[in-house]
C-alpha positions as CSV (number, residue, x, y, z in Angstrom):
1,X,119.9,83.8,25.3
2,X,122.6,86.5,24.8
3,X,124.2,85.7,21.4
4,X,126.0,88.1,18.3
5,X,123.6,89.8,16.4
6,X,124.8,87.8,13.2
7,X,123.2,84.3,14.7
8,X,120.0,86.0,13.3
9,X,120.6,86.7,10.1
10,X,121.8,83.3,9.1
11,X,118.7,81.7,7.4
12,X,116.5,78.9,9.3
13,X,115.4,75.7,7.2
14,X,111.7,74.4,7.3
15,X,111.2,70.7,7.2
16,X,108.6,68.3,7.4
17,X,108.8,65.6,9.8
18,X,105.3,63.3,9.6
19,X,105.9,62.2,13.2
20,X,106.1,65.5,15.0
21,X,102.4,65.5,13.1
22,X,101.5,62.5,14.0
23,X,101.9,62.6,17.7
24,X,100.6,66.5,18.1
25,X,104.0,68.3,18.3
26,X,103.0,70.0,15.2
27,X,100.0,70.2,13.4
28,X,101.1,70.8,9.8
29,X,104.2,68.7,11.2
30,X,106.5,71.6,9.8
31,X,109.5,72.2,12.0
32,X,112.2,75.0,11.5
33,X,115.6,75.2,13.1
34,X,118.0,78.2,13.2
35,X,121.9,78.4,13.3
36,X,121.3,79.4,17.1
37,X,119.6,76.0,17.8
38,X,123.1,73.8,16.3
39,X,124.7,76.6,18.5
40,X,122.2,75.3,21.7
41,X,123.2,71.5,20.8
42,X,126.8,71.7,20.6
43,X,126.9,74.6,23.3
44,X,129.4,76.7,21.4
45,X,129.6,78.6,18.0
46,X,132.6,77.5,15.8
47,X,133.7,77.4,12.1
48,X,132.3,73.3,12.9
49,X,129.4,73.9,14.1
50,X,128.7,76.7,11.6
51,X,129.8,74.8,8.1
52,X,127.7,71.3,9.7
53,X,124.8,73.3,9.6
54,X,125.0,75.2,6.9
55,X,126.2,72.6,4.3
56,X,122.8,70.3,5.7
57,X,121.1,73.2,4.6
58,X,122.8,73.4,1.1
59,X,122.9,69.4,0.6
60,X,119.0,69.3,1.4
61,X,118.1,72.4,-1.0
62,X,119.8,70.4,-3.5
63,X,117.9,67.1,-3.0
64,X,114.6,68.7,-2.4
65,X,114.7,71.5,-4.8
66,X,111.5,74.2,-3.8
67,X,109.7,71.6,-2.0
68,X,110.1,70.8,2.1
69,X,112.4,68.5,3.2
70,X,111.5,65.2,5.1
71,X,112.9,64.7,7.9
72,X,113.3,61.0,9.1
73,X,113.8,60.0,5.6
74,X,117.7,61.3,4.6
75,X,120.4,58.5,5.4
76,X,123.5,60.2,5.9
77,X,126.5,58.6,5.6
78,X,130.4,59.2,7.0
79,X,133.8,57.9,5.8
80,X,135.3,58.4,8.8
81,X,134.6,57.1,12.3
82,X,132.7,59.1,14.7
83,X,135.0,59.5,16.9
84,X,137.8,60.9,14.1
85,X,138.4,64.4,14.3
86,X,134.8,66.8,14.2
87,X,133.3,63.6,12.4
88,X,130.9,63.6,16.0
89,X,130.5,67.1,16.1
90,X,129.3,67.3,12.6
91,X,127.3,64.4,13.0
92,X,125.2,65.6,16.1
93,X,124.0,69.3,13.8
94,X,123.2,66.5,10.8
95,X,121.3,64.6,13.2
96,X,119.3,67.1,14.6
97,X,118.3,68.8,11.1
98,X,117.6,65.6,9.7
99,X,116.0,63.3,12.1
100,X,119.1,60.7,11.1
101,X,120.3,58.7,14.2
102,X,122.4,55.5,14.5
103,X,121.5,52.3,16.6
104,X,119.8,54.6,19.6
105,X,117.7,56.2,17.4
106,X,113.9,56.4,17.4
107,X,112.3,52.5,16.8
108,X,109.0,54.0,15.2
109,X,105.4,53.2,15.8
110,X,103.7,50.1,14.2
111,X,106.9,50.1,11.2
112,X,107.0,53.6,10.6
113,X,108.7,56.5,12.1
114,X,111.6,54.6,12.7
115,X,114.9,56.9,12.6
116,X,117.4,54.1,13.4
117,X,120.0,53.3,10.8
118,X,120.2,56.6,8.8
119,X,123.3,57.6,10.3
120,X,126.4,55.9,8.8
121,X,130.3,55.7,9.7
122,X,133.4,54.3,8.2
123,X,131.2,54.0,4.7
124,X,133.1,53.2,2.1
125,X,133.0,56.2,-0.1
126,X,135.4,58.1,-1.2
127,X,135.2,61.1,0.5
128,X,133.4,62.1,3.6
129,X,130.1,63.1,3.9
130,X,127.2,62.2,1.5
131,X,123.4,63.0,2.0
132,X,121.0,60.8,0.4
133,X,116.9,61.0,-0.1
134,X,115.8,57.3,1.0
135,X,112.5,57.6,-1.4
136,X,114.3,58.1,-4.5
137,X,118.0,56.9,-4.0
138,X,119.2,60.5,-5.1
139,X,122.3,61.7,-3.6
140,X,124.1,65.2,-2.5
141,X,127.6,65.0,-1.9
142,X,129.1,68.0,0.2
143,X,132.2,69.8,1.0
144,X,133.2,72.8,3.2
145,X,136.9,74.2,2.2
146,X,137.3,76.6,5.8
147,X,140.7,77.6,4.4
148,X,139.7,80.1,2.1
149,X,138.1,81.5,4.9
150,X,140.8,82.0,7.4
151,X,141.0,83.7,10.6
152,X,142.3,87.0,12.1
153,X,146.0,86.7,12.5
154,X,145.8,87.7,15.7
155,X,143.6,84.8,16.7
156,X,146.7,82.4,17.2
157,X,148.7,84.3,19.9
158,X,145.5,85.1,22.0
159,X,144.5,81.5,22.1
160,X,148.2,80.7,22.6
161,X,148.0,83.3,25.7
162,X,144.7,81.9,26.8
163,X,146.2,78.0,27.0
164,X,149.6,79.2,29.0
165,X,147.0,81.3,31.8
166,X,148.5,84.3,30.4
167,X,145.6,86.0,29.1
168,X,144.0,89.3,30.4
169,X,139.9,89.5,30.3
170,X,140.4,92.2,27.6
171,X,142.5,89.4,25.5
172,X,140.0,86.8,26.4
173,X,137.1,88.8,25.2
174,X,138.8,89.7,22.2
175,X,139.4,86.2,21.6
176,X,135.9,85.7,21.5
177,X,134.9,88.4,19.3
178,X,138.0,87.2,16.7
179,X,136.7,83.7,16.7
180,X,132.6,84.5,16.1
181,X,134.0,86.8,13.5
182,X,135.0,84.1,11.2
183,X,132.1,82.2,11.8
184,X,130.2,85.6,10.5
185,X,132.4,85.4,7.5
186,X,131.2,81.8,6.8
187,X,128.4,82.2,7.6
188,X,126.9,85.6,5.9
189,X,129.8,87.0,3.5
190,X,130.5,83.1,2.0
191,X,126.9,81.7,2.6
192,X,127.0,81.2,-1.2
193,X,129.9,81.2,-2.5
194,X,131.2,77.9,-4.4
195,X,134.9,78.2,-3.1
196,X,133.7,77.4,0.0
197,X,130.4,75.2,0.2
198,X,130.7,73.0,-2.7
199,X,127.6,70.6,-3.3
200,X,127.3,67.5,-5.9
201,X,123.9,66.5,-6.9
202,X,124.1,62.7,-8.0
203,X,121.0,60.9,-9.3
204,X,120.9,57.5,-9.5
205,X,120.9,55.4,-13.0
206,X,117.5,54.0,-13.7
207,X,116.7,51.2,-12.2
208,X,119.0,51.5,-9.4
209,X,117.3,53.3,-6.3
210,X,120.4,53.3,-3.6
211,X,122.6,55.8,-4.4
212,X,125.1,54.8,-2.5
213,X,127.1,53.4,-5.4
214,X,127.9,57.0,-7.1
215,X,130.3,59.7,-5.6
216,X,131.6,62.9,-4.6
217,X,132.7,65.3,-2.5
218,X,132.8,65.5,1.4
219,X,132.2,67.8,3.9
220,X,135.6,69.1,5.6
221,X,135.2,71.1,9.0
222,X,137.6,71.9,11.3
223,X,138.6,74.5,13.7
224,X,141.6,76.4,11.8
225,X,142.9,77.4,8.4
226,X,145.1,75.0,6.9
227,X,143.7,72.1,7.9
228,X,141.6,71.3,4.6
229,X,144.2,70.2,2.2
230,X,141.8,69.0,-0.5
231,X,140.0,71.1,-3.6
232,X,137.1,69.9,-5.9
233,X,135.9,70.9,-9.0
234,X,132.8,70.3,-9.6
235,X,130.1,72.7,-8.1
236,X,126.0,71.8,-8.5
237,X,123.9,73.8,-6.5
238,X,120.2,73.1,-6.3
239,X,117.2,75.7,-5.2
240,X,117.2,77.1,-2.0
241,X,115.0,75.0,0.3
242,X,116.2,77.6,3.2
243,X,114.2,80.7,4.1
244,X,115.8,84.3,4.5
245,X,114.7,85.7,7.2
């Protein structure tokens, strides 16, 4: 698969999902995925795409600290509908990563294994996007401010060219290579940096083990600046679970 060179460079995440080891897909039943797999699944590269994965790998380096995630066992949870906005979008990376699905999701084997359930829209939280362990109740709130990232000026009168069948090849291409340049920017120049992927770790009080009850931030993705209007404040970052290439 041709792709830019920076789809590489953009570290993969290791899980460990018991039923790929359980039915032979994997013997250790470790799995890694790559940005260029989200890219595969949604069939295009975008500032979407691109923050979906990368704040799954952020929320789950916070609620796993240096040990592998499990995948099948993280409920994920939406405040807005699936069909709202990039909500779907998002929702299909998450899914993937995490082995989360809704209602068509795997039933299991004998009560185990089963991955239906763990996706979750229209919750009633406060903002939209919250990751949570199902073994301990712990939480990971998430949020992905794209504004403070924003792209090339010249983006906006190319695609405005491109819609009205205006566009040379030359304009097209350099469309193309504006567009994947943001994404690089997310990506690799803000892969850490607070302003832009903002995580809440949120343990439960004792004696509670759903932490569904306490919140924070969300994960906002869309496709240009100026459409996050909201800021947080709070910024807890937990080890990396990800793996530099």
């Amino acid at each position: 698969m041709s792709h830019p060179e920076f789809f590489d460079r953009v570290p993969g995440i290791k899980l460990i999902d018991p039923l790929a080891r359980f039915l032979g897909a994997s013997g250790d039943g470790v799995l890694e995925y790559r940005y260029v797999d989200a890219v595969k699944l949604a069939g295009h590269s975008c500032p979407t795409v691109a923050s979906a994965y990368w704040l799954t790998c952020k929320a789950l380096a916070a609620l796993y600290g240096t040990a592998l995630p499990e995948r099948g066992a993280i409920r994920v949870s939406f405040q807005q509908d699936r069909a709202n906005g990039v909500t779907g979008v998002i929702a299909n990376v998450v899914s993937m990563l995490t082995g989360a699905a809704g209602d068509g999701g795997f039933k299991g084997i004998g009560g185990r294994f089963d991955r239906r359930d763990l996706l979750e829209f229209n919750a009633q939280i406060p903002l939209q996007m919250r990751f949570t362990r199902t073994d301990d109740g712990t939480s990971a709130d998430v949020a992905a401010h794209l504004s403070h990232v924003p792209a090339d000026p010249e983006q906006a009168g190319l695609l405005q060219r491109w819609v009205a069948g205006q566009s040379t090849a030359e304009e097209t291409r350099r469309f193309g290579v504006l567009w994947q340049e943001r994404v690089r920017c997310i990506l690799i120049d803000h892969a850490d940096n607070p302003a832009v992927f903002e995580i809440r770790l949120i343990k439960p009080h004792p004696g509670h083990e759903d932490a569904a009850a306490f919140s924070s931030p969300p994960c906002y993705a869309g496709e240009f600046p100026g459409y996050f209007g909201e800021t947080q404040d709070i910024h807890i970052v937990g080890p990396d679970t990800y793996r530099k290439p």
